[in-house]
N, CA and C atoms as a LAMMPS dump frame, in Angstrom:
ITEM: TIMESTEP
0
ITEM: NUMBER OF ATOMS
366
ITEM: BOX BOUNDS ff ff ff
-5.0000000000000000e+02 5.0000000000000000e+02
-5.0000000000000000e+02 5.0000000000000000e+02
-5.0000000000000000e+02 5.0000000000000000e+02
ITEM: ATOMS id mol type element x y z
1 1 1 N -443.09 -462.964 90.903
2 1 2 C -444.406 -462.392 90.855
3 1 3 C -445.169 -463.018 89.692
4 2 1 N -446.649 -463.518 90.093
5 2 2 C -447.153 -463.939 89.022
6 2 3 C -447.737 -463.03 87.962
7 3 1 N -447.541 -463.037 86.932
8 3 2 C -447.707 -461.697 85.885
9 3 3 C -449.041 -462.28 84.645
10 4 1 N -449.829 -461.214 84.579
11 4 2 C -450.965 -460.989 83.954
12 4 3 C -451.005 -461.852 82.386
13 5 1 N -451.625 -462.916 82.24
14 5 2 C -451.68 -463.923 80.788
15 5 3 C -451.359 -465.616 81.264
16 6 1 N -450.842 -465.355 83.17
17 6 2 C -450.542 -466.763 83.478
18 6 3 C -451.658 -467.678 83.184
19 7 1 N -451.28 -468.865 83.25
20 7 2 C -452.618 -470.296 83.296
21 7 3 C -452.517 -470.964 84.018
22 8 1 N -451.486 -471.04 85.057
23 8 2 C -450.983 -472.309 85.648
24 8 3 C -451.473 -471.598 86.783
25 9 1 N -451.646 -472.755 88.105
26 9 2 C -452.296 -472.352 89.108
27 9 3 C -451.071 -472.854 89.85
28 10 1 N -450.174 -473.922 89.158
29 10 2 C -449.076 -474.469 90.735
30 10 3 C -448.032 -475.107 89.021
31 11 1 N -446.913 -474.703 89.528
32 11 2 C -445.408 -475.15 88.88
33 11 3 C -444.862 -476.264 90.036
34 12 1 N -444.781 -477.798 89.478
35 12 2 C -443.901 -478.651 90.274
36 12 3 C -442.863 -478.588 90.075
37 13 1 N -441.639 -478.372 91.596
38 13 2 C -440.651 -478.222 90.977
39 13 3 C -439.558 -479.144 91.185
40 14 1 N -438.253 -479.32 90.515
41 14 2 C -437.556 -480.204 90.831
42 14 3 C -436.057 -479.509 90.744
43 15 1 N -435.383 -479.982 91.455
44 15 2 C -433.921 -479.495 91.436
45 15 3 C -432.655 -480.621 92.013
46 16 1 N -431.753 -480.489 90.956
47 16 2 C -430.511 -481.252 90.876
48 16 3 C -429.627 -480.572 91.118
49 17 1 N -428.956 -481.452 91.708
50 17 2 C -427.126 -480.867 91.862
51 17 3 C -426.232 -481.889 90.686
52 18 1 N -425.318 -481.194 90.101
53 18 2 C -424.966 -481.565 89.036
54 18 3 C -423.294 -481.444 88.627
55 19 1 N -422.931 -482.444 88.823
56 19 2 C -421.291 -482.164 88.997
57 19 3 C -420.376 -481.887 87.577
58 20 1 N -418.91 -481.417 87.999
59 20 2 C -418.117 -481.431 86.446
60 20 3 C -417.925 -482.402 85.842
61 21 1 N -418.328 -484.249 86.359
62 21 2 C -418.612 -485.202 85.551
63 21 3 C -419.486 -485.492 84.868
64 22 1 N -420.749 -484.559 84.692
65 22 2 C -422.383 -484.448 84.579
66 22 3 C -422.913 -485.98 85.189
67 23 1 N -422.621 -486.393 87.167
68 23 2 C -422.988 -486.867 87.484
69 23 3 C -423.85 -486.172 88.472
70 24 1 N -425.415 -486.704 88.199
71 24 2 C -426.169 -485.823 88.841
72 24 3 C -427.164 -486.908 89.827
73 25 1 N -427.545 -485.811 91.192
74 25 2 C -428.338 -486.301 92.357
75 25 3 C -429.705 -485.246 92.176
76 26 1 N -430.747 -485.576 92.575
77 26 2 C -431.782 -484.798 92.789
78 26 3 C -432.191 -484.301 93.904
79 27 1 N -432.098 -483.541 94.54
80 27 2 C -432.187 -482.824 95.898
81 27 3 C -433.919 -482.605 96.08
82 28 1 N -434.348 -482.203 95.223
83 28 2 C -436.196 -482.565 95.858
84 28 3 C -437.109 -482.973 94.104
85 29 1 N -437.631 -483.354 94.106
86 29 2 C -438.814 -483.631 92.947
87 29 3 C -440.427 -483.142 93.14
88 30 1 N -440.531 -482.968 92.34
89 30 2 C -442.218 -482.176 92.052
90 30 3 C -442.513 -481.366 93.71
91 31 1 N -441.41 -480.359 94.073
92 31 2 C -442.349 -479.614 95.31
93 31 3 C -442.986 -478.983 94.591
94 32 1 N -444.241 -478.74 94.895
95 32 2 C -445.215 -477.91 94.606
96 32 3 C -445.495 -476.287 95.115
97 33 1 N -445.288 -475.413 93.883
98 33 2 C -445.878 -473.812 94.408
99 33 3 C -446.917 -473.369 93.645
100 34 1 N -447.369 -472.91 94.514
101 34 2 C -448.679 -472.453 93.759
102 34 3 C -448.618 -471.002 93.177
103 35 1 N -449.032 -471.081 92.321
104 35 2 C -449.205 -469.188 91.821
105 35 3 C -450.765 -468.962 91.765
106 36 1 N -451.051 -468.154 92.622
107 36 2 C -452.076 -467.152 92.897
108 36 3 C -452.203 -466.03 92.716
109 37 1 N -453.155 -465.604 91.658
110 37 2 C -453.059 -463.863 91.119
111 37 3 C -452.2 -462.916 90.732
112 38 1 N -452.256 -461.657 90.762
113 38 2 C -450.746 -460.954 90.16
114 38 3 C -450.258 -460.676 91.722
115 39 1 N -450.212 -461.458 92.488
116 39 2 C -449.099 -461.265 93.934
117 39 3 C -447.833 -461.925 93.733
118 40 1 N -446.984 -461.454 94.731
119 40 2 C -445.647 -462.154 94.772
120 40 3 C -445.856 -463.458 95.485
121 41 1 N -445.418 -464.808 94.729
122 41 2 C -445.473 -465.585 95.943
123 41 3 C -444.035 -466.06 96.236
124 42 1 N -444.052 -465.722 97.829
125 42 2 C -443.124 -466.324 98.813
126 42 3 C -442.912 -467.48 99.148
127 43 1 N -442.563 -468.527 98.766
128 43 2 C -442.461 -470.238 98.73
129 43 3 C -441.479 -470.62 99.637
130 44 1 N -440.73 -470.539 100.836
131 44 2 C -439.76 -470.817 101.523
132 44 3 C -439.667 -472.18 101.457
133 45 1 N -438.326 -472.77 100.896
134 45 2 C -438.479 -474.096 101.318
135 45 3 C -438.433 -474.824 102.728
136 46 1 N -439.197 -475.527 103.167
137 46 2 C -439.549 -475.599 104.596
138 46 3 C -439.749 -477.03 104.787
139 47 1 N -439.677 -477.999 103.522
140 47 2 C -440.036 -479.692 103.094
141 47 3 C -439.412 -480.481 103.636
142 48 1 N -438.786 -480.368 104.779
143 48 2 C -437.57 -481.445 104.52
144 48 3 C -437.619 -483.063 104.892
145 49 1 N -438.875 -483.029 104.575
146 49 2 C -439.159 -484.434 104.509
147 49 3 C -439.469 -485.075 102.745
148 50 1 N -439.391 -483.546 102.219
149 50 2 C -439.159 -483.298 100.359
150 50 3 C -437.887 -484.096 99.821
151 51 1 N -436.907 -483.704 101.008
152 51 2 C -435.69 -483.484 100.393
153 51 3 C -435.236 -485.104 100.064
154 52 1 N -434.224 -485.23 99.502
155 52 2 C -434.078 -486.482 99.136
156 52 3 C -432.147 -486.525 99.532
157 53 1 N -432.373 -487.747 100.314
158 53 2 C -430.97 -488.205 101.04
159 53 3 C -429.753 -487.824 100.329
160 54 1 N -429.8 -488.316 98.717
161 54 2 C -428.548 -488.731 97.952
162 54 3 C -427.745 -487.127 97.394
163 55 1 N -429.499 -486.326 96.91
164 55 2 C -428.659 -485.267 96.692
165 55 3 C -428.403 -484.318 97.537
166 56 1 N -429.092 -484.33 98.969
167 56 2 C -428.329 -483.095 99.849
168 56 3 C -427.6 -483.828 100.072
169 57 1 N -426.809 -485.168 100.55
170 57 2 C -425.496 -485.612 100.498
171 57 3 C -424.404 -484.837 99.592
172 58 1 N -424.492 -485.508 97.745
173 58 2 C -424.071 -484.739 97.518
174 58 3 C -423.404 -482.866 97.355
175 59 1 N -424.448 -482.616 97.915
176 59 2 C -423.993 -481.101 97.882
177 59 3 C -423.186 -481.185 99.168
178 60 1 N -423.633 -481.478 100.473
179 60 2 C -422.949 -481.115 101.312
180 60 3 C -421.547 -481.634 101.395
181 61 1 N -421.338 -482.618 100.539
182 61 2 C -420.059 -483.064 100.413
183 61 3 C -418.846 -481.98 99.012
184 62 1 N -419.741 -481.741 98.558
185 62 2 C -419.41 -480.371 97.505
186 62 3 C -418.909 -479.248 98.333
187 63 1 N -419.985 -478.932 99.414
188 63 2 C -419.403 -477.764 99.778
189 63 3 C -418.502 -478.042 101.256
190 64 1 N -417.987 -479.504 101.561
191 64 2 C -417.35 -479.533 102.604
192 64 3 C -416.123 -479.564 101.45
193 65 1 N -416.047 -480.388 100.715
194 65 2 C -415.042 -480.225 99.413
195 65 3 C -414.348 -478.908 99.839
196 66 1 N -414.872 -477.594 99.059
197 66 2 C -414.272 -476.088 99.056
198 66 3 C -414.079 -476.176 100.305
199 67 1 N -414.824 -476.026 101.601
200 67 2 C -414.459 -475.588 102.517
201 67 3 C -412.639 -476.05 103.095
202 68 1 N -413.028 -477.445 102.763
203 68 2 C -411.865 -478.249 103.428
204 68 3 C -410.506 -478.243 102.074
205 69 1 N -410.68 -477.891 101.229
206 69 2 C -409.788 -477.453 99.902
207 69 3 C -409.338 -478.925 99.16
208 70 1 N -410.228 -480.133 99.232
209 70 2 C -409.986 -481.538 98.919
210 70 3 C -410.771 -481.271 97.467
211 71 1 N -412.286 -480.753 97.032
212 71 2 C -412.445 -480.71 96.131
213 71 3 C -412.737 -479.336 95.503
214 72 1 N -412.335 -478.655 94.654
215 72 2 C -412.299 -477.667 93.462
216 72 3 C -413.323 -478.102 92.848
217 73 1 N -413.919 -479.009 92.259
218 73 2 C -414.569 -478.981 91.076
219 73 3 C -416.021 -477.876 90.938
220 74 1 N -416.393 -477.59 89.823
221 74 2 C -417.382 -476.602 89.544
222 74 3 C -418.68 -478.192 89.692
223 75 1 N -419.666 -477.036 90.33
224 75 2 C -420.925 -478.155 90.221
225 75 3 C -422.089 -476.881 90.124
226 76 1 N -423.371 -477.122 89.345
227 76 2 C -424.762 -475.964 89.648
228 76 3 C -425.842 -476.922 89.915
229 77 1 N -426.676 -476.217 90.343
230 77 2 C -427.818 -476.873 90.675
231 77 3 C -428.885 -476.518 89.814
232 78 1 N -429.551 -477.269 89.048
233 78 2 C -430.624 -477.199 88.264
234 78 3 C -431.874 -477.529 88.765
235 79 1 N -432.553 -476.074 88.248
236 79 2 C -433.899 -475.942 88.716
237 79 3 C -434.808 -475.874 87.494
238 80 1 N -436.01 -477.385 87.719
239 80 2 C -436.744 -477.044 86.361
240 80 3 C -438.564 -477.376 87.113
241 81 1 N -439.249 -476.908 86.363
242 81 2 C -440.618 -477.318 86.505
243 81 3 C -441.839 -477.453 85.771
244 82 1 N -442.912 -477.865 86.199
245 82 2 C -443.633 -478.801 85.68
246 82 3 C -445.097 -477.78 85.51
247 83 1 N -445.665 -476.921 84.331
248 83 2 C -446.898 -476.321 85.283
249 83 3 C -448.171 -477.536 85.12
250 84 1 N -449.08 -476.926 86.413
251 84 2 C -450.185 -477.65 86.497
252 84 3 C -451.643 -476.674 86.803
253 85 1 N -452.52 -477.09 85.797
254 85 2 C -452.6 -478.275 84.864
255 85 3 C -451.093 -478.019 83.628
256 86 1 N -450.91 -479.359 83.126
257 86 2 C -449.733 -479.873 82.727
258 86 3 C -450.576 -478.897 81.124
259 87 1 N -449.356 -478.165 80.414
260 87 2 C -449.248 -477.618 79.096
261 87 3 C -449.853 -476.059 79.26
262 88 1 N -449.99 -475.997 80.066
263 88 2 C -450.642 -474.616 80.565
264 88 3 C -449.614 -473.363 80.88
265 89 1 N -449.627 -472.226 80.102
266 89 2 C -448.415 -471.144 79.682
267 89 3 C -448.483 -470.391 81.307
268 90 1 N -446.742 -470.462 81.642
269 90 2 C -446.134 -470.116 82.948
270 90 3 C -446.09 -469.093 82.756
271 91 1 N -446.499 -467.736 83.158
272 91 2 C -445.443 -466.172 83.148
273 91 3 C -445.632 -465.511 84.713
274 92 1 N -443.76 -465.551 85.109
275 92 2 C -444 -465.41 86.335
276 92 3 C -442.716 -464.274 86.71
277 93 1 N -442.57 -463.402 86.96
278 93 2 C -440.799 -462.851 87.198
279 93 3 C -440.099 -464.036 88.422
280 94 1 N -439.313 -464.756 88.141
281 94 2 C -438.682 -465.386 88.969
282 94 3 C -437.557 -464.983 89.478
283 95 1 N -437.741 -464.749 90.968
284 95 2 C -436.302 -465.079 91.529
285 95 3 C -435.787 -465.475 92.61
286 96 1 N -434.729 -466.801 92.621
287 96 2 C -434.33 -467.725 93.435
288 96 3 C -433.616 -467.325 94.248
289 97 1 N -433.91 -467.436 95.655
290 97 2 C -433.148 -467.175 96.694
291 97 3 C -432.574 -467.841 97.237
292 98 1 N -430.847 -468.483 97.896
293 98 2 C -430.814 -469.403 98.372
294 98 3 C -429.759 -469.051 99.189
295 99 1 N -430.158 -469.576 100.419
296 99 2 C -430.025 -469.518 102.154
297 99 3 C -429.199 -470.852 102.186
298 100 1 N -428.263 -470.877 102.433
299 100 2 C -427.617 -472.019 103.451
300 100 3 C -426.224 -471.469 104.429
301 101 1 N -426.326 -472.72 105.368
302 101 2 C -425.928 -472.363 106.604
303 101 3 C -424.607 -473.183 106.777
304 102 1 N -423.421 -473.631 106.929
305 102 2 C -422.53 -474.604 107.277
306 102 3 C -421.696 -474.247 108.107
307 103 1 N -422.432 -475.568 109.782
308 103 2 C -421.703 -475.236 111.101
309 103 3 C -420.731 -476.857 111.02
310 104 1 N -419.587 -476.679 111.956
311 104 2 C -418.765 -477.591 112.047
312 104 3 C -418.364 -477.755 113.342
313 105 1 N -417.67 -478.7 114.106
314 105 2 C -417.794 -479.199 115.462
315 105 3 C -416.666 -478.985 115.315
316 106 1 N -415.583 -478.334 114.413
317 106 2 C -414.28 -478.133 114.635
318 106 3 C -413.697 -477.238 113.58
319 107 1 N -413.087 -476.178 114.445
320 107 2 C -412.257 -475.587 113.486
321 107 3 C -411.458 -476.228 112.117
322 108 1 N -411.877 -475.384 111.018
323 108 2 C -411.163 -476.01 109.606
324 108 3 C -410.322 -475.069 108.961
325 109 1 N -409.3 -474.774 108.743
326 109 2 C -409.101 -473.645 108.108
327 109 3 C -409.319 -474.29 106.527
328 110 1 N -409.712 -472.499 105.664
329 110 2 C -410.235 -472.932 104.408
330 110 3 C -409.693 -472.114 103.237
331 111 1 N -409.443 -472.124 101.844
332 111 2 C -408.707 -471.46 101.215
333 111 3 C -408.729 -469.73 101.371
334 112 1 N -408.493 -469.055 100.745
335 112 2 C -408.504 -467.526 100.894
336 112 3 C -409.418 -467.195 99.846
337 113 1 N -410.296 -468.305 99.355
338 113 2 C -411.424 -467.535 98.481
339 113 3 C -412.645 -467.626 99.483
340 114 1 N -412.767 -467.675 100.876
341 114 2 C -413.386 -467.966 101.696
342 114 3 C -413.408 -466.678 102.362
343 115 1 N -413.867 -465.292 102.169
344 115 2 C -413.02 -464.105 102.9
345 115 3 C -413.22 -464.032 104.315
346 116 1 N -414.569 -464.444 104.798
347 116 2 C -414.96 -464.27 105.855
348 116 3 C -415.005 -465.561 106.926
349 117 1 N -415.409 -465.487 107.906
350 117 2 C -414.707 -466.584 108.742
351 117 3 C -413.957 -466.043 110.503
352 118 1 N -414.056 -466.881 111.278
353 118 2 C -412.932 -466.808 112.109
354 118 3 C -411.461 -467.471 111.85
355 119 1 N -410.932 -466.891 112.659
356 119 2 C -409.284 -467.978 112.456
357 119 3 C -409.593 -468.998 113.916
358 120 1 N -408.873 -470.252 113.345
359 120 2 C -408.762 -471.366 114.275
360 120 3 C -407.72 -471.231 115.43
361 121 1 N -408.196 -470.962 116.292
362 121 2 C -406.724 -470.935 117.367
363 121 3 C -406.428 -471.981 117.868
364 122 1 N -405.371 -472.544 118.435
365 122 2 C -405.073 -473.909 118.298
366 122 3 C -404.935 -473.394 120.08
């Protein structure tokens, strides 16, 4: 929600995926949200012509990793942004929602930190 003293009219945003080697991919750069008045704004990401090849690669290979129990490693995704006009004081209650979906063309079985799921019948 944008909260009363803001200046910024739009925060560009950018977000990385970022591994336990601190080797990092960028999954989108400067999307743009706008903040308008003291309303909530709803920003769905919907870009995916935003998105950038290398780092939804990476992630999805992160989370085929856990699924498939080949990689463990800890990775987060960093979210930072830009307001515009540029130096102009942000005050906003933020909070990030994030939706993803992972379908497979074949049964996998996956560790037991996975609770939910079907079982694979052979």
């Amino acid at each position: 929600m944008v909260k009363s003293g803001n200046q910024a009219s739009r925060i560009n945003v950018t977000a990385k995926i970022i591994d336990v080697n601190q080797q990092t991919e960028t999954v989108y750069e400067n999307y743009p949200v706008t903040l308008t008045g003291l309303i909530n704004v709803d920003t769905p990401f919907i870009g995916l012509n935003d998105l950038i090849a290398t780092g939804v690669s990476k992630l999805r290979g992160k989370l085929e990793g856990y699924a498939k129990n080949t990689d463990s490693g800890s990775f987060f995704i960093e979210v930072s942004g830009i307001s515009v006009p540029s130096g102009q004081r942000v005050l906003v209650d933020l909070h990030l929602r994030v939706k993803a979906t992972v379908k497979y063309d074949q049964c996998v079985e996956v560790p037991q930190l996975f609770s939910s799921g079907e079982e694979c019948t052979k």
